[in-house]
N, C-alpha and C positions, 0 to 999 in steps of 0.2 A: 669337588671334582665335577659334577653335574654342572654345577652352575658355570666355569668354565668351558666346558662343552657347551651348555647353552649360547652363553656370549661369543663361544665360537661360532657357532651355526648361524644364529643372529648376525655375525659380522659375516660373515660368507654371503648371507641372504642378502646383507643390504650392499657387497660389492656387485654381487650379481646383477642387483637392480641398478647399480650407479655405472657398468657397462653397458647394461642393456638400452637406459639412458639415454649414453653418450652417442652409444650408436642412432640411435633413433635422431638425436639432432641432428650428427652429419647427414644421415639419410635426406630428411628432412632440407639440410642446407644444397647438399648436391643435385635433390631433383631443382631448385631455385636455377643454380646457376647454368644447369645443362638440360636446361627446357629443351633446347632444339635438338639435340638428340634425342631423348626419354618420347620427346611427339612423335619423332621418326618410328622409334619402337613401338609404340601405343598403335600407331597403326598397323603396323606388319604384324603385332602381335593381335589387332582387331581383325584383319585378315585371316589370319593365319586359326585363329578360332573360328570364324565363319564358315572359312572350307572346311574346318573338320566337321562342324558341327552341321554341315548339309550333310557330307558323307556317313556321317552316326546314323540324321535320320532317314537317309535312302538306304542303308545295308538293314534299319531293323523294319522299316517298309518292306523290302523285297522280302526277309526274314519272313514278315508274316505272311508274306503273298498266297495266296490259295485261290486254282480253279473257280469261277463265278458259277452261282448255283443260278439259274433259271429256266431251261428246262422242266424241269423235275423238282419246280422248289414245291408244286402241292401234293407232293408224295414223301413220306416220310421215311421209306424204305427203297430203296433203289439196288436192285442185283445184273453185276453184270461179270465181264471179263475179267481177268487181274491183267491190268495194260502197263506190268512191268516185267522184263526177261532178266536172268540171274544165270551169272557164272561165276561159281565157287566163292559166292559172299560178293562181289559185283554186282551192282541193279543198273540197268537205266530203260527209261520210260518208252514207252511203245511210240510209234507215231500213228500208226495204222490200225483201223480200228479189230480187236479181235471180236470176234460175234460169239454169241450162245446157244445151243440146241431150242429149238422152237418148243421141245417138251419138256421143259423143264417149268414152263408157265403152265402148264396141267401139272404138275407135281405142284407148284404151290397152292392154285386154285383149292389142292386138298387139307391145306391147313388151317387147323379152325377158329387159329387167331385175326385168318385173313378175310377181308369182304370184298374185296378184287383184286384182278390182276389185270395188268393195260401193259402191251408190251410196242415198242416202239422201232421204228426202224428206217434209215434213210437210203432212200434211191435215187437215181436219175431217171427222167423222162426227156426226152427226144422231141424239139419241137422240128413243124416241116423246114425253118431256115435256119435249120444247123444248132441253133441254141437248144442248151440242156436247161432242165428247172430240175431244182432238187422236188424230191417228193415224197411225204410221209401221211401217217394212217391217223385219220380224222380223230381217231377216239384217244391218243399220244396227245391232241392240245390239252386234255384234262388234266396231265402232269402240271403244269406251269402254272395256272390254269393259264390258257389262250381263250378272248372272249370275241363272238362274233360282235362286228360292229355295224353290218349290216347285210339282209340276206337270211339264209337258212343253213342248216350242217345239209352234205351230199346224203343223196339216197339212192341214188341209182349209179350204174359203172360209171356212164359217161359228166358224171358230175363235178367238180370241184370246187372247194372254196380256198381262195388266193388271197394268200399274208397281203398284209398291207405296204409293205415294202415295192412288191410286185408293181405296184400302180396299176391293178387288171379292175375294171368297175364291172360290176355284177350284171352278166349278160353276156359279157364277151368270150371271145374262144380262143384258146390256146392248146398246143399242142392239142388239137381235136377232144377239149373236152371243154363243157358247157360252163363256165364260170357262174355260181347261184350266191356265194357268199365271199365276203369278206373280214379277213380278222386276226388280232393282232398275231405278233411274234415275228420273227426271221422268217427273210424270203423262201417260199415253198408255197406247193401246190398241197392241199389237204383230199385223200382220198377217201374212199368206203373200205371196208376190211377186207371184203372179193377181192376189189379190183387193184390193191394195195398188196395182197398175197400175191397175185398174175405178175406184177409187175416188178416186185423185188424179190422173189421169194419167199417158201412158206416152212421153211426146213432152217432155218436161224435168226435169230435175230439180235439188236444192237443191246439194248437195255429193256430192265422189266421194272417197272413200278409196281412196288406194294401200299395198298391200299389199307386200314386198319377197320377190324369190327367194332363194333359199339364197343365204349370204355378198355380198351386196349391200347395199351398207351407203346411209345416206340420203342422204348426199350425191349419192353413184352415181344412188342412184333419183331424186331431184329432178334431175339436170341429165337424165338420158332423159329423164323426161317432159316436162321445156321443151321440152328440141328434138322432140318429140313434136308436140304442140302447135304449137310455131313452124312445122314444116313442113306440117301439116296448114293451120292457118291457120285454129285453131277459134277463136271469136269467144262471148260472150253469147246468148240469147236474142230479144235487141230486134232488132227489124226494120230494117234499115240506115237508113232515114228517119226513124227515133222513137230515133235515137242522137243524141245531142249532140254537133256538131263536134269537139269536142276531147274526148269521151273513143273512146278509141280500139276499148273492148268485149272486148281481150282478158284469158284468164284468166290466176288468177293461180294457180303453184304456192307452199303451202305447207307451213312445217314447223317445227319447236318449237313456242316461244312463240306464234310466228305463227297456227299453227290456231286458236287462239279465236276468231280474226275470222271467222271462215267459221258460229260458234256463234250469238251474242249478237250480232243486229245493232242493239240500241243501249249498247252497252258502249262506242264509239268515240265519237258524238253525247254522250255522258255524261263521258265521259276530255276532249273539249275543253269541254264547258261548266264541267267542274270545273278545270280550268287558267284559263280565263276567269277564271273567279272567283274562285280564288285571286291571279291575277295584279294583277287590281281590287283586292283588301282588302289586298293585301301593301302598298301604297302609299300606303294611309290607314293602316295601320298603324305603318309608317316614321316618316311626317307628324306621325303623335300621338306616338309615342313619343320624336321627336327635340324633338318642343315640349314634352314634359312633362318630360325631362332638364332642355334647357336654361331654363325658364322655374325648375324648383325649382333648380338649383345655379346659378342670377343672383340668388337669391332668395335664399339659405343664403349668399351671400358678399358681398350686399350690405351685410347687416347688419353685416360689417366693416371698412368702407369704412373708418372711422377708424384700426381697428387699422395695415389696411397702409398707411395715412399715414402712422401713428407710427413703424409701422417706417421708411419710406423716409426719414423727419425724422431721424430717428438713424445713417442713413448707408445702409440697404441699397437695394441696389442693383436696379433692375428685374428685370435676369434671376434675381435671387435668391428677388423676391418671386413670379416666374409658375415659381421652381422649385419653390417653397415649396407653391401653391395645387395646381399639378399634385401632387405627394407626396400631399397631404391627398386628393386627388380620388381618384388612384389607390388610395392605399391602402384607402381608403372602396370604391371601385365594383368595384377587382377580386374580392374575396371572395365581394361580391354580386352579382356578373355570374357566377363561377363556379359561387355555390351553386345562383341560377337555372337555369343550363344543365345540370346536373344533376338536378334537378326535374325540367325540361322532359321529361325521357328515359321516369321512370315515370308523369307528370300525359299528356304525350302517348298513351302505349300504353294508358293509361284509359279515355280523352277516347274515341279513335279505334277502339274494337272495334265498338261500335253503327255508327260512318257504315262500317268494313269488309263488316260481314253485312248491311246495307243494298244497300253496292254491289252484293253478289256476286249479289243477288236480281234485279238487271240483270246479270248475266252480267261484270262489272267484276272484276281483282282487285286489290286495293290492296296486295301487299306491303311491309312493314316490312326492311330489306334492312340487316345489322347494319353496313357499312360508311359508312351514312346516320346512325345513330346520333351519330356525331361533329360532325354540322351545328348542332347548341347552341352549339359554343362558340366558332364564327364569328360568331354574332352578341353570343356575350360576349364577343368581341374589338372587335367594332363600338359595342356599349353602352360599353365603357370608353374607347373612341376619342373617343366622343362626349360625355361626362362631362370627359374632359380638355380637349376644345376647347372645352365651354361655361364651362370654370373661367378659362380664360386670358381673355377679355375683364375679369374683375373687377379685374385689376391695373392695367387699363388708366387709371383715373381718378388711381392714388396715381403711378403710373408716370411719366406727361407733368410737364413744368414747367411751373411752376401761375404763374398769372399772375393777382395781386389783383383783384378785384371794383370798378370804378372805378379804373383807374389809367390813367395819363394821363402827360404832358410836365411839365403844372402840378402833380405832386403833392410836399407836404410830403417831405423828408428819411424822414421815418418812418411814407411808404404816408400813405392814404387817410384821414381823422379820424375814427373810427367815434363812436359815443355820443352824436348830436348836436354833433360839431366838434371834442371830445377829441381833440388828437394824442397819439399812443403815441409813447414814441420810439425809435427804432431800434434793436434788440440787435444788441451788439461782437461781435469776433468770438472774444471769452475765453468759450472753457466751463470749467466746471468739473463736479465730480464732484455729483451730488446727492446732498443729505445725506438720511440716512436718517431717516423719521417715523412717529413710530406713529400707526397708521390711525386714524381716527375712528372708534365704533359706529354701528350704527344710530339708535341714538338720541341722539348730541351732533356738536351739528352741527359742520362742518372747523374745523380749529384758525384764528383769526385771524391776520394777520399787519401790518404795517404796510406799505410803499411799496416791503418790498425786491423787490416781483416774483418771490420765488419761489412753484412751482406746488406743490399735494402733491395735484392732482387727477392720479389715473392714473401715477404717476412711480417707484412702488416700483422696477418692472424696465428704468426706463430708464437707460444708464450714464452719462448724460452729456445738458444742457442750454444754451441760449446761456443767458449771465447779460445782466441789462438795462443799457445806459448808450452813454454816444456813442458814435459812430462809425460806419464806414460798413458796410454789409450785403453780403460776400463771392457767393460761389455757393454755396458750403456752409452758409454762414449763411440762405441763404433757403430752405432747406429746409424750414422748419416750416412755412411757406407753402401746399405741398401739405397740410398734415394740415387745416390751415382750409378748404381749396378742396376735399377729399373728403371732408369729413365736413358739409359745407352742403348744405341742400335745396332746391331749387327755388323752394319757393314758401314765405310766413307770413300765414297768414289770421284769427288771433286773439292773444286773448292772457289769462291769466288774473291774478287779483287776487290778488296775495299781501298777510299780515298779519306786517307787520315783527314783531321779538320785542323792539325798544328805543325804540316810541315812535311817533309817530303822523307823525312826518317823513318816515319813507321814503318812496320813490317806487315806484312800480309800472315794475315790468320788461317787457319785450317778451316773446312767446313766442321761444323759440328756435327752430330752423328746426327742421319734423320730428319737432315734440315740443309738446302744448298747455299744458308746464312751462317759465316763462321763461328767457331764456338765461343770469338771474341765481342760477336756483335751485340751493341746491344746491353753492353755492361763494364765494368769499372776493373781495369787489373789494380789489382792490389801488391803483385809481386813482381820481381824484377827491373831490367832498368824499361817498362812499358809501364811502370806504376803509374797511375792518373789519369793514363790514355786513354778515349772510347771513342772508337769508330763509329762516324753517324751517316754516311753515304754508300750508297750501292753502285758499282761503276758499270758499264758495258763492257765488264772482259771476265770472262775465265779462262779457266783453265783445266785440263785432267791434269793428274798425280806425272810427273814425269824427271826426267832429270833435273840435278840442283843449278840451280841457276837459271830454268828454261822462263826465257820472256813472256809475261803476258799480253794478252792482245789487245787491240782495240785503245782508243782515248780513255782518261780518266776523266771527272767531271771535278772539279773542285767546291769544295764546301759551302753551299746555298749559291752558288752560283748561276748552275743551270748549264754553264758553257766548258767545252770539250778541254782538258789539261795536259800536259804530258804525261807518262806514265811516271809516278814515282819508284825509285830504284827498289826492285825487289830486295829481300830477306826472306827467301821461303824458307819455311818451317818442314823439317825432313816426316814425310807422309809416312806416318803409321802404318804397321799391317794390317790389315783386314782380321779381326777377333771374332770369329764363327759363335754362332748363340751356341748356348747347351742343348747337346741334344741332338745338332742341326746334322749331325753323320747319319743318326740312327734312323732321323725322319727322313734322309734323305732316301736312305737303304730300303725303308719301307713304302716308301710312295715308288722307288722301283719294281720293287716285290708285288703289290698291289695292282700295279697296270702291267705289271708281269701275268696276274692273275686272272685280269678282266681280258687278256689277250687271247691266253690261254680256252676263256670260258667259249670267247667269239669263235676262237677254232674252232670247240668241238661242236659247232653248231653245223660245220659242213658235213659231219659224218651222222647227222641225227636226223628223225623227220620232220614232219611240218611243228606239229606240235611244238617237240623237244626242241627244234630247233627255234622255236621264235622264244621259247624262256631262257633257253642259252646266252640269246643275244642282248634278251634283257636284263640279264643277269651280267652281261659283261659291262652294260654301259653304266648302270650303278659302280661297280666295282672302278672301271677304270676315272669316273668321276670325281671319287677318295682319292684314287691314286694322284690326282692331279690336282686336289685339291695339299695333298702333302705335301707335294714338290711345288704349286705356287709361288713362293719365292723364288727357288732356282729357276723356274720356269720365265720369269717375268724379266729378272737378272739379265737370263741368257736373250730373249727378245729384245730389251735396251741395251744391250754390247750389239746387237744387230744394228739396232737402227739409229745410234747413237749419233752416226755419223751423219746421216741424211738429217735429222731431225734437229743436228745442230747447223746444218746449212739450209734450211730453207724455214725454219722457226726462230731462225733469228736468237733474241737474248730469253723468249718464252721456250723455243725448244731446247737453250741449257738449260734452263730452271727445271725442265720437265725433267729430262735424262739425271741431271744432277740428283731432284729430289727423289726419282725413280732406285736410281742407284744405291742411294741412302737407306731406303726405307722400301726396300725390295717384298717385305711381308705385307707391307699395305698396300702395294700392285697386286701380288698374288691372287691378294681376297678380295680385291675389286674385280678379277678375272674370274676366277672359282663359280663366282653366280653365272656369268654369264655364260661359261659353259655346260652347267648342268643343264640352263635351258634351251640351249642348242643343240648340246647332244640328246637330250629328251626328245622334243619337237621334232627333231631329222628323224629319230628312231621309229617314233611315232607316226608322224605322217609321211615319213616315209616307207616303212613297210606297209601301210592300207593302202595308200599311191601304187607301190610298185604289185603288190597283187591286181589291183581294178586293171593295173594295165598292160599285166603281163596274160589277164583273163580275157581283154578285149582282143590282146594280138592272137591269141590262138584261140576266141571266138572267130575271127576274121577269118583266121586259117583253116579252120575246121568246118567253116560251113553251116548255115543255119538247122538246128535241130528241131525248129518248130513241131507241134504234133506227137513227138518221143515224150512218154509215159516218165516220168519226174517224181522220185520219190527216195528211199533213206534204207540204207542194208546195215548192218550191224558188224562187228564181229571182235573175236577175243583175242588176248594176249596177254602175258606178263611185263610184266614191269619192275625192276629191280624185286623180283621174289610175288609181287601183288599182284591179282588178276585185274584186267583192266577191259571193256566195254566201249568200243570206240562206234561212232557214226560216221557213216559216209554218204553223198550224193550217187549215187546210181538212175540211170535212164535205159529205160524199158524202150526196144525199138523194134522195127521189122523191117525183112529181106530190104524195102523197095527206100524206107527212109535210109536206113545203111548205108543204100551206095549212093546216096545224096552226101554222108557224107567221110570227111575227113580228119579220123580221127589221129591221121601220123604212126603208123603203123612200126614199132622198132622189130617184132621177132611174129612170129605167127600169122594167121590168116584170116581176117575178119568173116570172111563169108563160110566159115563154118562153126560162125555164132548160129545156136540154135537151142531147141530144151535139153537141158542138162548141160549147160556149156556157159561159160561168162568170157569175157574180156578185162583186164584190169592194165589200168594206169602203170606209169612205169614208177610214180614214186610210192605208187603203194605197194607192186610188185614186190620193191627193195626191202618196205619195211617189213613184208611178211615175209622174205625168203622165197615165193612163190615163182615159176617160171611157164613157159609153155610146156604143156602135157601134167600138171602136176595137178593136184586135185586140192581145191578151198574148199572151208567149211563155211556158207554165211548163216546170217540171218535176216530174212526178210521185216518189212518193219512192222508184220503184225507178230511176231516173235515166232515163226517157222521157220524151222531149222532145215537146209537142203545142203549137198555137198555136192559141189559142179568144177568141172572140167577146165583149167584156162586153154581156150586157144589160139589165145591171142596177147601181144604187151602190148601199150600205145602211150604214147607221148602228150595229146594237148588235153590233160587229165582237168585241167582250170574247167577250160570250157565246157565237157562236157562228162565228169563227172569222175568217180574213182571207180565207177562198177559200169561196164554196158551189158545188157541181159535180152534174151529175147520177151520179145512184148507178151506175146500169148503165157508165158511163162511166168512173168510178173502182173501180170494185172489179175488173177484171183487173190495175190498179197497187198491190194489197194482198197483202201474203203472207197476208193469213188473214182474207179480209172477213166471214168468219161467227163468228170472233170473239167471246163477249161482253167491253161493257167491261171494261176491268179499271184498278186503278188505276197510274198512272203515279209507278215509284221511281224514277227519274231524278229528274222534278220536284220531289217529296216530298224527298230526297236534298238539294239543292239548297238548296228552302227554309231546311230544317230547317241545313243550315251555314252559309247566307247570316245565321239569326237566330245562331247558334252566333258568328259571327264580331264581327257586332254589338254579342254582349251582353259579349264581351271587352273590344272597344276600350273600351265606355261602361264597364266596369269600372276600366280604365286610366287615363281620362281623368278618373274619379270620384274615383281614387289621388291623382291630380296634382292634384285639388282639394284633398285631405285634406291632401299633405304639404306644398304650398304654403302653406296656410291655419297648417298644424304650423309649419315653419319661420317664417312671418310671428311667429305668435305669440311662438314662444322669443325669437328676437331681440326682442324689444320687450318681453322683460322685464327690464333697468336702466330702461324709463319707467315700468312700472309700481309699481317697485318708488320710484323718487322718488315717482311722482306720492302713494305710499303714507306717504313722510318729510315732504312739506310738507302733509300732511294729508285726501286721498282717500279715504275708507271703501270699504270690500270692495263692498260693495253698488251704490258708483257707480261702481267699476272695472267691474265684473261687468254693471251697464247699459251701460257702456259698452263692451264687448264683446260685449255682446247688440244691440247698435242698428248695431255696424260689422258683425255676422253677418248679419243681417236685409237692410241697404243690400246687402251682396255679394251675398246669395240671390237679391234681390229683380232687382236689376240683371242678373244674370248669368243669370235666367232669360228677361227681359223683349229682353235683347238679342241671346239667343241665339233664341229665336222669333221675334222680329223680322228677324236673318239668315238663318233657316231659310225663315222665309214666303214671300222673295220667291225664290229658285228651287223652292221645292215648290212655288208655286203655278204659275210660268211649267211646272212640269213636266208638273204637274194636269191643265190645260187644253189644252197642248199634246198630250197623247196620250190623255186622256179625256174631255177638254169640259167637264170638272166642278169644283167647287171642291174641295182637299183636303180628307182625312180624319184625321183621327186618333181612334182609341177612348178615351173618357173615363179608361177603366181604364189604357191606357197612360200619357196624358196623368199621372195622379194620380201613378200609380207615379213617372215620372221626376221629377213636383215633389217627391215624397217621398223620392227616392234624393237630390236635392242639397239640400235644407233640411239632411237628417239629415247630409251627407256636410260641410256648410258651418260648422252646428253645433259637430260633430266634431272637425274641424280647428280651429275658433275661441276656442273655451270648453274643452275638457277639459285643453289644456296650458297653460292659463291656472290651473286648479285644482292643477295638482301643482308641487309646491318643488322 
């Protein structure tokens, strides 16, 4: 009994291995024969790793991003503010600096782990021609340390020594003080401790540096100073009233990394808005990438549908064949997913040194950290994940048991009577070996045969055939079954006129499904009275499906002749109905349901605000992208009955071929559109909502009048969110009486001029999303996290330009670390931009790939039509219109539909948060028509030109 068992397990092991085998050969043989396809994917798959694998390592970059320490790096304890406010488990980061009681650096001086204390603090100083110079207290450059480099430290009021930035040379005078030294660090004026307390104050300050006593090491000294602190019961600045409930005021000690925060207080406001945004593109990034795999390897293995028929007809087995399509896939995507993530390593550290010294100019630092390095090749383990699971659906059609087209209870012995009522009749269940034939050339057409049913179409490598004659049809014998049921198309919508080579009797054949070359062309009847006949010419006439008897058009040519013949007397063949694929109701229901959905989302973006409303609409254009990606074929169907007609009058015998083949094979139009629109709708969405705000912010700059001089700066304030508290920023500007009525802010309810303290004005769309009106009382927060509750008296309209809060100036500038300031530009926002357009012009890059290789792979596979439609008589030149008129339909289509998905959430967005219709720059607009003509082109025609 064991031994049995063993011999069993042994023969299971070694069938195991003799499928596993099998498959590996054909793997093996099919990447040989369909190199130009497997290259098209090798790149889109080399691409397609690249992108991720930049994205991996710019999200665990920002990840580690942390405030730059230099300031304060020769201090090992640093005590200052907590410059984050909190509402109800809500944080977000201060902008403005909060200060600390000036006594609190005498409360440490008393601890006896400490050996100094150096407190530091920035101000501005007033030169006579209107320029300010920042200005700090001499004995602060010890933090960093800052070294003189030439000169001496100040001793007297009227002293200074001037950073090296400054370009001031020792001797000279500025804002009335005598310049003796110079030395490094950031632009600033270094003062004496007097004259430093006169001129900033002496009652707070910015940060404290702790200093360690002999053998005291940091740990040591940060836990005194908590309990330092803790027992003392030092708190912030802000006055217990103008504290916000939940932030608590106390300070914080730190140490490492940590000090930069106490430096650069918008390096944290910038470290989450660049995670925002990475977090945002990583997910369109996913989306496209996972649609451009699987749409090109459905597309690269569709065109074998018959092959893994024939396989499965000759005996293999499912799992054989989705073992067979994975091998190919894998051994295709992993090279190319490894060599991508490789790539990514040095194209990343390229990419990524400008947005580095960007950041750092906001106080950011982005380290590259070498054990991050290795995140490539998690997503080229994901890219080949995902390359293998879009190859296994392709088996799926050879795989099921195929169940005839018309079958029924009532049917013949021998299936359904195709050819107008011809029964076939049943193949026995005697195979035999097939006999080996020499091939035809290209130029003598298949060998004839008489009635014996043998095939020599495609049969070289097959070992074995049913032979024709009675009997009855096994399980194994109906396997050929599937190769007819996967290799039939959907739909037949013409059909063309063939010029028999023996006489003016033939009959005119049907097109064959998927192809505007009949399903007679090109091979040998074997049955009825057409036995022995093979049509070897392609004529200049078709025709659509139309009534019996209806005339074809155009001359015929006659047999190697070259010159025009009469038409020979039709015998049409009664036009089949149209056999809808499986399934084809359910998808169609749901590609309605789905851009039902993306509809649905772009509404509700008009009743939502800025925020809400630009993820609504990005949320719709994803959504409505699937939906049109479902509907595809109907989609493409329904634009060739459009243009069917133009396209066969002015394309000549190339625009029937197009329309014909279009018609045929409606799913292979669809999915040469689908790319095209995803990148169009993307791109419009994209550049056009940062287009239409620049320029809906310039029209109501214009209108409002310049703000020059008004105090610029960030209010805060709270809200719920589906049940969550949420922390929102705003632009507010600080103004007075005199710049006011300079200008115009577009007044809808209330009265600007009794803006004053205790009073605001608010925009009208923020108005909306708080509920607030005139007379009703906001709660803000200023951006050192002071909490005040002020009056609206006013709503106004051009909120773009000049802000979401107006406040009187005197009232806001003790909430600014440095209201004498001039502007300066904002790298944060700049920063921002510049990798929001950065991220942009990738995807469209990506998705421009997926058009090229999709359109690549279409073409390769459809070269055995071309290459017929070229034996029964096709000239170069109507293959080539004909390939120029299916380029043209794709572009045409795929741009008109992807702007027509883009418009209706850009515009719900438009109007929703600007009131205006959207924008896009003609310039853009042109570029992206000209990035997918060229990109459509491309892909269509140039691998149509090489052998």
């Amino acid at each position: 009994m064991n031994g049995a068992t063993g011999d069993g397990a042994r023969s299971g092991a070694r069938g195991a291995r003799g499928r596993a085998g099998a498959a590996a050969v054909l793997a093996r043989a099919a990447l040989r024969h369909q190199r130009r396809s497997w290259r098209t994917v090798f790149v889109a798959v080399l691409a397609t790793s690249l992108l991720l694998g930049c994205f991996a390592l710019a999200v665990t970059t920002v990840a580690l991003g942390r405030p730059a320490v230099e300031r304060y790096a020769a201090a090992p304890v640093v005590v200052t503010a907590d410059q984050t406010t909190r509402h109800r488990g809500a944080q977000a980061p201060l902008t403005e600096r909060l200060r600390i009681p000036a006594s609190v650096a005498d409360l440490l001086r008393s601890v006896p782990e400490v050996a100094r204390v150096v407190t530091d603090r920035e101000f501005r100083v007033p030169a006579d021609d209107g320029t300010t110079y920042p200005g700090r207290l001499w004995e602060a450059a010890e933090l960093a340390p800052w070294e003189l480099r030439e000169g001496r430290a100040p001793e007297a009021a009227g002293e200074v020594v001037a950073s090296a930035d400054l370009d001031l040379p020792v001797g000279a005078r500025v804002a009335g003080y005598r310049v003796v030294g110079v030395a490094d660090g950031p632009a600033a004026l270094w003062f004496t401790a007097p004259e430093a307390a006169r001129l900033g104050g002496q009652d707070t300050v910015d940060v404290i540096g702790v200093l360690p006593g002999p053998g005291v090491s940091t740990g040591a000294l940060s836990t005194a100073v908590r309990e330092a602190l803790d027992a003392a019961g030092a708190v912030d600045a802000r006055p217990a009233d103008e504290r916000p409930a939940d932030d608590t005021g106390e300070l914080r000690v730190l140490t490492g990394d940590g000090r930069g925060a106490a430096e650069a207080l918008g390096a944290a406001p910038l470290w989450r808005d660049l995670l925002a945004l990475f977090g945002a593109i990583s997910g369109t990034v996913l989306m496209v990438a996972g649609l451009v795999l699987a749409t090109l390897i459905t597309r690269a293995l569709r065109h074998r549908a018959g092959e893994l028929a024939l396989l499965r007809a000759v005996g293999a087995q499912p799992g054989q064949l989705r073992a067979t399509v994975c091998r190919e896939a894998t051994a295709v995507a992993l090279p190319a997913a490894l060599l991508g993530a490789a790539l990514a390593v040095p194209v990343f550290a390229l990419l990524w040194r400008p947005v580095t010294a960007q950041a750092a100019t906001a106080g950011l630092a982005l380290p590259v950290v070498p054990w991050a390095l290795p995140a490539p090749l998690l997503t080229a383990a994901l890219t080949v994940a995902a390359v293998a699971l879009a190859a296994l659906p392709a088996t799926a059609a050879s795989g099921r048991p195929a169940t005839p087209r018309g079958s029924g209870k009532n049917q013949p012995p021998g299936g359904p009577a195709p050819d107008g009522g011809r029964a076939v009749p049943p193949p026995t269940a005697t195979r035999h070996p097939l006999p080996q034939r020499r091939q035809p050339t290209a130029m003598e057409p298949p060998a004839r045969s008489g009635a014996t049913g043998a095939s020599t179409c495609g049969a070289a490598d097959a070992p074995e055939v049913a032979a024709v004659g009675p009997g009855p049809r096994t399980g194994a014998e109906r396997r050929p079954a599937r190769l007819t049921e996967a290799s039939a198309e959907p739909r037949v919508s013409g059909r063309v006129t063939l010029a028999p080579d023996d006489g003016p009797g033939h009959d005119r054949g049907a097109a064959s499904p998927g192809s505007a070359v009949p399903a007679d062309a090109g091979r040998t009847d074997t049955h009825g009275p057409r036995a022995g006949r093979t049509p070897d010419r392609l004529c200049g006439s078709w025709s659509t499906p139309g009534p019996a008897g209806a005339a074809a058009d155009g001359p015929e040519r006659g047999p190697g002749t070259g010159s025009p013949t009469a038409p020979a007397p039709a015998t049409p063949a009664p036009a089949a109905p149209p056999t809808p694929a499986a399934g084809s109701a359910g998808r169609r229901i749901g590609g309605l349901v789905v851009l039902g959905l993306g509809a649905a989302s772009a509404g509700s973006a008009v009743a939502l605000p800025g925020d809400g409303a630009a993820a609504a609409a990005g949320a719709a254009v994803v959504v409505m992208v699937i939906g049109c990606a479902l509907l595809g074929p109907w989609i493409a169907g329904w634009v060739l009955g459009l243009l069917a007609r133009p396209l066969r009058r002015l394309g000549g015998a190339g625009g029937w071929l197009a329309v014909a083949h279009g018609r045929a094979d409606s799913a292979r139009l669809g999915a040469a559109i689908v790319p095209i629109v995803l990148v169009t709708a993307f791109a419009v969405v994209q550049l056009g909502a940062d287009a239409s705000v620049r320029h809906a912010t310039a029209e109501q700059a214009r209108a409002a009048g310049s703000a020059e001089g008004a105090l610029a700066t960030t209010v805060l304030t709270t809200r719920s969110e589906l049940g969550d508290p949420v922390i929102d920023r705003h632009p507010a500007l600080g103004v007075t009486a005199e710049e006011l009525r300079a200008l115009d802010p577009g007044v809808r309810a209330g009265d600007l001029g009794a803006l004053g303290p205790g009073t605001v004005a608010v925009g009208a769309d923020r108005a909306r999303a708080l509920g607030a009106g005139v007379g009703d009382t906001l709660t803000l927060r200023y951006g050192d996290g002071t909490e005040a509750r002020l009056r609206v008296v006013a709503v106004y309209e051009r909120s773009l330009a000049l802000g979401a809060f107006l406040l009187d100036r005197g009232q806001l500038a003790p909430h600014v670390t440095d209201p004498d300031a001039p502007p300066a530009p904002a790298p944060a926002q700049d920063l921002e931009r510049r990798l929001s357009t950065a991220a942009v012009a990738a995807i469209a890059a990506l998705a421009l790939l997926a058009v090229c290789s999709t359109l690549t792979v279409i073409t390769v596979g459809r070269r055995p039509e071309r290459d017929l439609l070229r034996r029964v008589g096709a000239g170069r030149g109507q293959l080539g219109t004909m390939l120029a008129v299916e380029a043209a339909v794709v572009a045409v289509t795929g741009l008109l539909l992807g702007a027509a998905v883009a418009a209706l959430p850009l515009t719900a967005f438009s109007w929703a948060t600007l009131h205006a219709p959207p924008y896009l720059p003609p310039g853009q607009a042109a570029a992206l028509v000209a990035a997918v003509v060229l990109t459509t082109a491309a892909g269509s025609l140039l691998p149509a030109l090489r052998r």
